[in-house]
N, C-alpha and C positions, 0 to 999 in steps of 0.2 A: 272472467270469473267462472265461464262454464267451464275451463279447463280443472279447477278447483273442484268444480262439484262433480265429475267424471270421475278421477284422480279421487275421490272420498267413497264412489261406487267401486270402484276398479279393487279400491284396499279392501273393503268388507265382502267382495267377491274374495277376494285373495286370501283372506283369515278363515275362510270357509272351505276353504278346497282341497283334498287331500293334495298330495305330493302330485300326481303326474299332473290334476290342476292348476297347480299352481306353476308348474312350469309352463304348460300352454300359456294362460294365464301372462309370464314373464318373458315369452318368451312371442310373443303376439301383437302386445298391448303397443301401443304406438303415440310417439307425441308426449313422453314422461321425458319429466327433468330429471337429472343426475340422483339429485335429491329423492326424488320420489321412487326411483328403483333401487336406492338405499331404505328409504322406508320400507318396502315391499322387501326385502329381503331380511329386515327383524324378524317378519312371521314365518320366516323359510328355515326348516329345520336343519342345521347346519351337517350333519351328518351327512345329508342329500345334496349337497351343493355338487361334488360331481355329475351326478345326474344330472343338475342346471347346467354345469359346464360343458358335457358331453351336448345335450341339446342347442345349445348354442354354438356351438361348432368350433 
C-alpha cells in the first residue's frame, strides 16, 4: 500500500513542476509500474516530449 501512497505524492509533485521538473521528476523516480509512468505522462505537455526523450537517452 506504501507504494500507492508514494506513487499519489510523486503525481502531485509532477502536476506541479514545470517542464525540466517534471522531466527530473520522470526521469529519476524509481519503482513505477508501467501504468503509473503512463499516468505521469497525461500531465506532460505533449509538445515537450522530445525533450523527455532526449533525457532519456
Amino acid at each position: 500500500m506504501e507504494g500507492k501512497a508514494n506513487f499519489q505524492h510523486v503525481l502531485e509533485r509532477f502536476k506541479e513542476a514545470d517542464v525540466d521538473q517534471k522531466i527530473e521528476l520522470y526521469t529519476t523516480v524509481k519503482g513505477l509500474s508501467v501504468e503509473q509512468y503512463k499516468e505521469l505522462l497525461k500531465y506532460f505537455p505533449i509538445k515537450e516530449l522530445g525533450r523527455l526523450e532526449q533525457a532519456m537517452g
